[in-house]
N, C-alpha and C positions, 0 to 999 in steps of 0.2 A: 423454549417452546413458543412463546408469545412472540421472539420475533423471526422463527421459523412460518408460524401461519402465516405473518404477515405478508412473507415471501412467497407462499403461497397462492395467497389473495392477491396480490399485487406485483402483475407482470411485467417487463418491459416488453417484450417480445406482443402481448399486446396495446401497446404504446403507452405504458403507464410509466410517467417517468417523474421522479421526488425532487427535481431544481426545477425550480421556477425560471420560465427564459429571459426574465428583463434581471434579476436577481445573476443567473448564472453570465450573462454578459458582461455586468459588470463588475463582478470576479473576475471573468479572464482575464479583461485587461489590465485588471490590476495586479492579478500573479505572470501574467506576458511579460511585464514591466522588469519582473523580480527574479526572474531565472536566475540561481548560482552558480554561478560559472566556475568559483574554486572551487565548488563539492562536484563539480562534472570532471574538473582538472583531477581530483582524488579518486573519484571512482577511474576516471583512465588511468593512474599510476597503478592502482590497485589490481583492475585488470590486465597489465600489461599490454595497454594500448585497448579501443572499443574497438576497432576496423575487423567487421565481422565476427564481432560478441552478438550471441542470443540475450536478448533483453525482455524482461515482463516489465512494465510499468500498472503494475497493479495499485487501483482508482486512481487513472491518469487524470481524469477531470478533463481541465480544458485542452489537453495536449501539451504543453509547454517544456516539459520532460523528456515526453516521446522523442518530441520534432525534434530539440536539442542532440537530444541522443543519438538520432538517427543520423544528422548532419553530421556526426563527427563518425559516420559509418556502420553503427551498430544496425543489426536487423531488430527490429522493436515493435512489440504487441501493446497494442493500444487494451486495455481493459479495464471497465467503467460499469455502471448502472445506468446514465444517464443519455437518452436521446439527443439533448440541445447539445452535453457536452462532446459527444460524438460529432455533432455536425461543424460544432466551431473548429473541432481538432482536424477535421478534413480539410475546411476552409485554409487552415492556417497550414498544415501539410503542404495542400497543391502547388498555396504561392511559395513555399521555401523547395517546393519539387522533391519530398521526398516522400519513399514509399513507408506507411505502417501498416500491418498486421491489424484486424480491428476483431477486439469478443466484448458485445454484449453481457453484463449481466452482471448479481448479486457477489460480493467476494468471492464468496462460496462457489458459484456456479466458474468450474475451470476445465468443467471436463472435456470441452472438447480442444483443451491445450495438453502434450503429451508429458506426460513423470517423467523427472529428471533432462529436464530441456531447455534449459534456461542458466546462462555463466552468471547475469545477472538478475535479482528480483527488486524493481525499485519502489518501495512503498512510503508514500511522504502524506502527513496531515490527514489519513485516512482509516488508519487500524480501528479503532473505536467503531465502526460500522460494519464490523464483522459479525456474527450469530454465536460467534466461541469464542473466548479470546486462545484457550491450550487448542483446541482443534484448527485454528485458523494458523496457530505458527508449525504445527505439524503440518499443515496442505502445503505452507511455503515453501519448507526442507522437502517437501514430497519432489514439488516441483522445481527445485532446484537441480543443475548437474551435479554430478562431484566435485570438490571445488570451488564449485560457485558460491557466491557472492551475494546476500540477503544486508541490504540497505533499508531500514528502518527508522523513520521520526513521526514521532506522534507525541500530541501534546498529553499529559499527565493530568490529573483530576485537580491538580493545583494552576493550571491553567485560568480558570476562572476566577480561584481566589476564595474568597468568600461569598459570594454573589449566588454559589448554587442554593436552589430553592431546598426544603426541606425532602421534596420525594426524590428531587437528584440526589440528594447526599445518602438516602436510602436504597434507589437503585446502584450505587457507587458502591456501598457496602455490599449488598447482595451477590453481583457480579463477582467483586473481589472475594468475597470471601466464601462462596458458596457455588458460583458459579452461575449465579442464575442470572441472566440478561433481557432488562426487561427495555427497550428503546438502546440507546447508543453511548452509555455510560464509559468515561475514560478511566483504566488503572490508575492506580495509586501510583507514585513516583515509584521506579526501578522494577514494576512488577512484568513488562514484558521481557526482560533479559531473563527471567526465572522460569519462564513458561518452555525455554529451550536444554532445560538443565537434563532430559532423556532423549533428546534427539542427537541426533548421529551428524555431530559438528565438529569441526578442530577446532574452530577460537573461535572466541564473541568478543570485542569492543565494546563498551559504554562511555556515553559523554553524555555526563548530567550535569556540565556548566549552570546551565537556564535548568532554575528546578522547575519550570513548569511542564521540559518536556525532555522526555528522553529519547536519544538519538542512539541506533542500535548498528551494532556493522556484524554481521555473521556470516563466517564460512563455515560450507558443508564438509566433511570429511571425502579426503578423496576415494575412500576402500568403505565410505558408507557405516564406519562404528562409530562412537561416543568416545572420542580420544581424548578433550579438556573440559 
């Protein structure tokens, strides 16, 4: 509820926007640097080539993902919260010459992307900025085609370590264990593979190497039932 108003109060649509631009600059260039080019090489094995896959790159941030993506032909939806991050991803678009899709707005806000439209959904270092953690992995499969491909890494509440203050480790429990999400509190290690345990999927991956974060790979079912 607490971070629904917020959503509320705080537009981007009228220029309200949560990175800072000297802050978010110097991210980009430091994840421009970092692009993984094996996990691009996996997702195209996986898809059977990108060259005219639909792609969400849900909170692209700086572009780095998109533009990649695109380059190797995919059609790709830029979708963010963030103005400055919007404009870098354009900048850095025009000089590699290629086209993205751009939406505006809160994870949540997808409606004006159509259900079931999308081979792939790529979401890196941003779930924790969701309002649901169970209602945000049902919009994904919403938005998913059949078959498609739901790409997940997000850091785990052990991320930090020991270092959370005493109200993080209180909204950490809340969230997990109740639901209730008060700011941007990350799950407990393996808890987003469980949030897909009624959705209408045929297989989930996990790779919990790095206990600080877990790495999700999900496909939808193609006839749309809960087959594993």
């Amino acid at each position: 509820m607490i971070n629904w108003l917020h959503s509320k109060l705080h537009r981007p649509e009228k220029g309200w926007d949560p990175v800072d631009p000297v802050w978010a600059q110097q991210y980009a260039a430091a994840e421009w640097q970092m692009v993984d080019n094996a996990l691009l090489d996996k997702l195209e094995a996986q898809l059977g080539g990108l060259q005219g896959k639909r792609i969400l790159d849900m909170g692209a941030g700086a572009g780095q993902y998109s533009v990649a993506l695109a380059q190797r032909g995919a059609h790709v939806t830029w979708h963010d919260i963030s103005h400055t991050y919007q404009r870098i991803a354009q900048q850095k678009a025009a000089v590699a010459k290629v086209n993205l899709h751009w939406s505006l707005g809160y994870l949540e806000e997808t409606q004006a992307l159509q259900p079931a439209s999308f081979d792939l959904i790529f979401n890196r270092i941003c779930w924790y900025y969701c309002q649901n953690d169970k209602a945000f992995a049902k919009q994904l499969c919403g938005l998913l085609a059949p078959g498609g491909l739901l790409y997940i890494h997000a850091p785990n509440s052990q991320f930090h370590g020991d270092t959370l203050s005493t109200s993080a480790q209180w909204r950490t429990v809340l969230n997990a264990g109740m639901g209730i999400k008060i700011g941007h509190p990350m799950l407990p290690p393996r808890g987003i593979a469980t949030l897909f345990a009624d959705l209408p999927i045929s297989k989930l991956e996990a790779d919990y190497r790095d206990p600080r974060n877990d790495v999700i790979w999900v496909w939808k079912a193609s006839d749309g039932s809960r087959t594993s």
